[in-house]
C-alpha positions in Angstrom: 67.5 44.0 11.1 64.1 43.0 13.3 63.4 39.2 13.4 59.4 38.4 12.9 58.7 35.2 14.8 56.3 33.4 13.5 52.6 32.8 15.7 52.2 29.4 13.4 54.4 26.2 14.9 57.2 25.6 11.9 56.1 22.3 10.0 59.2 20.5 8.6 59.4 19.7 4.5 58.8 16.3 5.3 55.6 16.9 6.9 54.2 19.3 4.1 55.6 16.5 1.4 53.0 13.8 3.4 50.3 16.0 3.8 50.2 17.0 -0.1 50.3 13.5 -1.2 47.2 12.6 1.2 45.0 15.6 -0.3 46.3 14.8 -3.5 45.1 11.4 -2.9 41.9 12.3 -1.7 40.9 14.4 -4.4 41.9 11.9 -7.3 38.4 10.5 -9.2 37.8 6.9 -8.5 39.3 7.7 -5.2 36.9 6.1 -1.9 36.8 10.0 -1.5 35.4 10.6 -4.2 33.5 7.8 -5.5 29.4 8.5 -6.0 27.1 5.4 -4.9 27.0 2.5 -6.7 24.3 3.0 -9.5 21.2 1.2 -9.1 20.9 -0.6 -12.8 17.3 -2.3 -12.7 14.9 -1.6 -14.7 13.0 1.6 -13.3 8.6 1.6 -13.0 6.8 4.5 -11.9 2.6 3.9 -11.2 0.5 6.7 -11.9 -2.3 7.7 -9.6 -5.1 5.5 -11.4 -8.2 7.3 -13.0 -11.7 7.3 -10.7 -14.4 5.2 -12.9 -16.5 5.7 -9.7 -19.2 3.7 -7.8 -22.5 2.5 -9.0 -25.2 0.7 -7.8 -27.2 0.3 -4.4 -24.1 -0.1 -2.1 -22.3 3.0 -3.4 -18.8 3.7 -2.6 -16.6 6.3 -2.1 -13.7 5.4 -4.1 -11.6 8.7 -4.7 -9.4 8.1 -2.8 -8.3 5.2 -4.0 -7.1 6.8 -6.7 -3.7 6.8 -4.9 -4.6 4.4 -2.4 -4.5 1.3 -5.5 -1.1 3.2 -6.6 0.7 3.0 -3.7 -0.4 -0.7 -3.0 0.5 -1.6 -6.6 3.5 0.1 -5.9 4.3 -1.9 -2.7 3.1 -5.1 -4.7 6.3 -4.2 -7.4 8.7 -3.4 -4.5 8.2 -7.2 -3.2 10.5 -8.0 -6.7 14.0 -7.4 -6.1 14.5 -6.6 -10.1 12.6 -4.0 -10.5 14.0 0.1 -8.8 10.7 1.2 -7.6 9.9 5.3 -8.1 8.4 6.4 -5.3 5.0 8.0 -5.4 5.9 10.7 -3.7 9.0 11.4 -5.3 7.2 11.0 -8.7 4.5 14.0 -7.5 7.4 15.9 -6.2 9.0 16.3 -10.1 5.8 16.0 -12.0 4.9 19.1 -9.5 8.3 20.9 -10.5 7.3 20.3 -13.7 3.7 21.9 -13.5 2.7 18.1 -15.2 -0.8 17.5 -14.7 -1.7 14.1 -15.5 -4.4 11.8 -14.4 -4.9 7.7 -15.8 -5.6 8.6 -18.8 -1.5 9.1 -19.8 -1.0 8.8 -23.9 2.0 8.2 -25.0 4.0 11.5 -25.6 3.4 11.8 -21.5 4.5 8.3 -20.5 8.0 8.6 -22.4 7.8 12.4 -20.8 7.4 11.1 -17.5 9.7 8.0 -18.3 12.9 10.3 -18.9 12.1 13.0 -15.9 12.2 10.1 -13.0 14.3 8.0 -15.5 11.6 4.8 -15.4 12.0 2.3 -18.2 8.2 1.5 -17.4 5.1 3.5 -16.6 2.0 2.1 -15.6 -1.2 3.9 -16.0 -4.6 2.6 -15.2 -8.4 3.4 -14.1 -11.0 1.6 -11.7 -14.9 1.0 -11.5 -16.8 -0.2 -8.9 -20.3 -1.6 -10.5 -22.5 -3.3 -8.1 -19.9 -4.6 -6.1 -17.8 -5.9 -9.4 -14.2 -4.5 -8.9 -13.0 -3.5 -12.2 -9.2 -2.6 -12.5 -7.8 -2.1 -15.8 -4.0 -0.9 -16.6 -1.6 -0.3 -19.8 2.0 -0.1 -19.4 4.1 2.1 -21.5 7.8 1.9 -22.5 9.2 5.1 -21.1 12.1 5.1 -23.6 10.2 4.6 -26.7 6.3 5.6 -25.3 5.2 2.3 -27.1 2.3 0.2 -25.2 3.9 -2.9 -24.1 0.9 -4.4 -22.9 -2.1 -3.8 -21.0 -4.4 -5.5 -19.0 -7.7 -6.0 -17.2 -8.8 -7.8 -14.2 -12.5 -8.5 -12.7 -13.1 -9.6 -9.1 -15.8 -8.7 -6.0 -15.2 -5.2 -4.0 -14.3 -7.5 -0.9 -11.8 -9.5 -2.9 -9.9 -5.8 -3.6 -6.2 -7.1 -2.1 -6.4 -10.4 -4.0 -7.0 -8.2 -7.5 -3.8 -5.7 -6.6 -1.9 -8.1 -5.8 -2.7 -10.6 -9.0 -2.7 -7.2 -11.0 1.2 -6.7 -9.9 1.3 -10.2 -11.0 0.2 -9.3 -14.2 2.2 -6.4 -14.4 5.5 -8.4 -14.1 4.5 -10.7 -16.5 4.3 -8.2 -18.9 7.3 -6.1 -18.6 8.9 -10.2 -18.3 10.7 -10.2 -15.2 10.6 -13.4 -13.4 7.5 -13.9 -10.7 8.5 -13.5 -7.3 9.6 -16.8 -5.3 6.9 -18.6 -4.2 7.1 -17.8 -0.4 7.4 -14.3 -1.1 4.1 -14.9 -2.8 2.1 -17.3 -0.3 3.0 -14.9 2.2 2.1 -11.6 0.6 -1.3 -13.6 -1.4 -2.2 -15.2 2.1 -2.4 -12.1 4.0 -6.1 -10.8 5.2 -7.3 -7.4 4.3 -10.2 -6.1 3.9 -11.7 -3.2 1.7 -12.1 -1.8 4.6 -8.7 -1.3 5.5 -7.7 -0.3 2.3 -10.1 2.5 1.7 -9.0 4.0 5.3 -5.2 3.4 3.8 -6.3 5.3 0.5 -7.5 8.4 2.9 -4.8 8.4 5.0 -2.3 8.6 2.0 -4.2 11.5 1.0 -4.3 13.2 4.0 -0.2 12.8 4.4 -0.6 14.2 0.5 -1.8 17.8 1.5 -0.5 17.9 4.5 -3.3 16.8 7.3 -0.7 14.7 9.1 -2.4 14.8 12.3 -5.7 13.1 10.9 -3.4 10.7 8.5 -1.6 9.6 12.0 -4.8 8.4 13.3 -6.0 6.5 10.4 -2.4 4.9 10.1 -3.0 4.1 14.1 -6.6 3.2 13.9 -5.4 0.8 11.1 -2.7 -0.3 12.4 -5.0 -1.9 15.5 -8.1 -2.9 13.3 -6.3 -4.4 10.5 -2.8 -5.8 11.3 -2.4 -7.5 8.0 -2.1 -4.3 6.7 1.7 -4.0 7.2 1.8 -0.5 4.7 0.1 1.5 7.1 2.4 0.5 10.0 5.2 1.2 7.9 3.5 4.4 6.7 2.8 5.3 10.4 6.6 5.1 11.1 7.8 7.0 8.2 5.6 9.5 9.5 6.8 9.6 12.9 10.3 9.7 12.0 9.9 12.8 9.8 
């Protein structure tokens, strides 16, 4: 009779016996293992890139590319809240994309609750702008994306060089109307007293659109140029980092 040794060291019962109850351990559900993130329970809002009214009058503008420029600050605006889950807007354009969704301000209501179950937002927020001789207008309606019912809308007047002050009152607005408390009132002195001008935001608005289609190069050195011009405007710093870290 030929004797096989064995190329594997000989485990005792003992140590099988320990090592079974550790994978068995491992792999039960509720387990630290195997346990998901805690889920994030606030109410979700997702802001749709607003619809261009355009610029009239003497001192034309050009205000396209605001379109996601006033998004993304209304969007920053809502993130100051801690009860609200922000959707990002670029995660939003990723799934609407997947989706072949083509949407623009102009959302009715079959689209909002549409939109409302595919990033799973209990609010989406919809709007359109309109620069006439210098008069900032900024007008949005926010659905229920569970039920696609109009909660409430909303409209909001104030000079081109006041543009922060009338995104930042608009998020006011916004929270109001979905009732979720207003935010604490330093968060609020410090985000209503900060300094920045159209300026600034319109180079913001191109630089988000530039990062949109790919031109990071030329959105780095808007971000930068901003960044040193305008250093109230915290997003673009923020913006700039995020960029440089991808």
């Amino acid at each position: 009779m030929s004797i096989v040794h064995s190329m594997f060291p000989r485990i005792s019962r003992a140590r099988l016996l320990a090592a079974s109850v550790i994978l068995g351990f491992l792999l039960l559900p509720g387990t630290l293992a195997a346990q998901d993130a805690p889920a994030d329970d606030r109410p979700g809002i997702a802001v749709i890139p607003l619809d261009n009214g355009g610029s009239y009058g003497p001192d034309q503008q050009d205000v396209e590319a605001l379109q996601v420029g006033l998004q993304q600050m209304l969007l920053t605006e809502l993130d100051q809240s801690t009860d609200l889950r922000i959707v990002e807007r670029q995660r939003l354009r990723e799934i609407l994309d997947e989706q072949q969704l083509t949407i623009d301000g102009r959302v009715d209501p079959s689209t909002a609750m549409q939109i409302g179950q595919l990033v799973q937002a209990r609010y989406i927020v919809t709007g359109a702008f309109m620069d006439l001789w210098g008069d900032f207008r900024l007008d949005v309606r926010i659905f229920d994306g569970e039920t696609s019912e109009v909660i409430t809308t909303a409209r909001l007047n104030a000079d081109r060089t006041d543009l922060y002050q009338l995104v930042f009152d608009m998020a006011g607005l916004i929270m109001e109307g979905v009732d979720l408390p207003p935010l604490s009132g330093e968060v609020r002195e410090a985000r209503r007293s900060r300094e920045i001008s159209p300026e600034a935001i319109t180079l913001y608005s191109r630089a988000q659109v530039l990062e949109d289609v790919g031109q990071t190069d030329q959105a780095r050195e808007l971000y930068q140029r901003i960044v040193q011009d305008f250093p109230d405007m915290t997003e673009a710093g923020e913006a700039l980092e995020q960029l440089q870290g991808n």
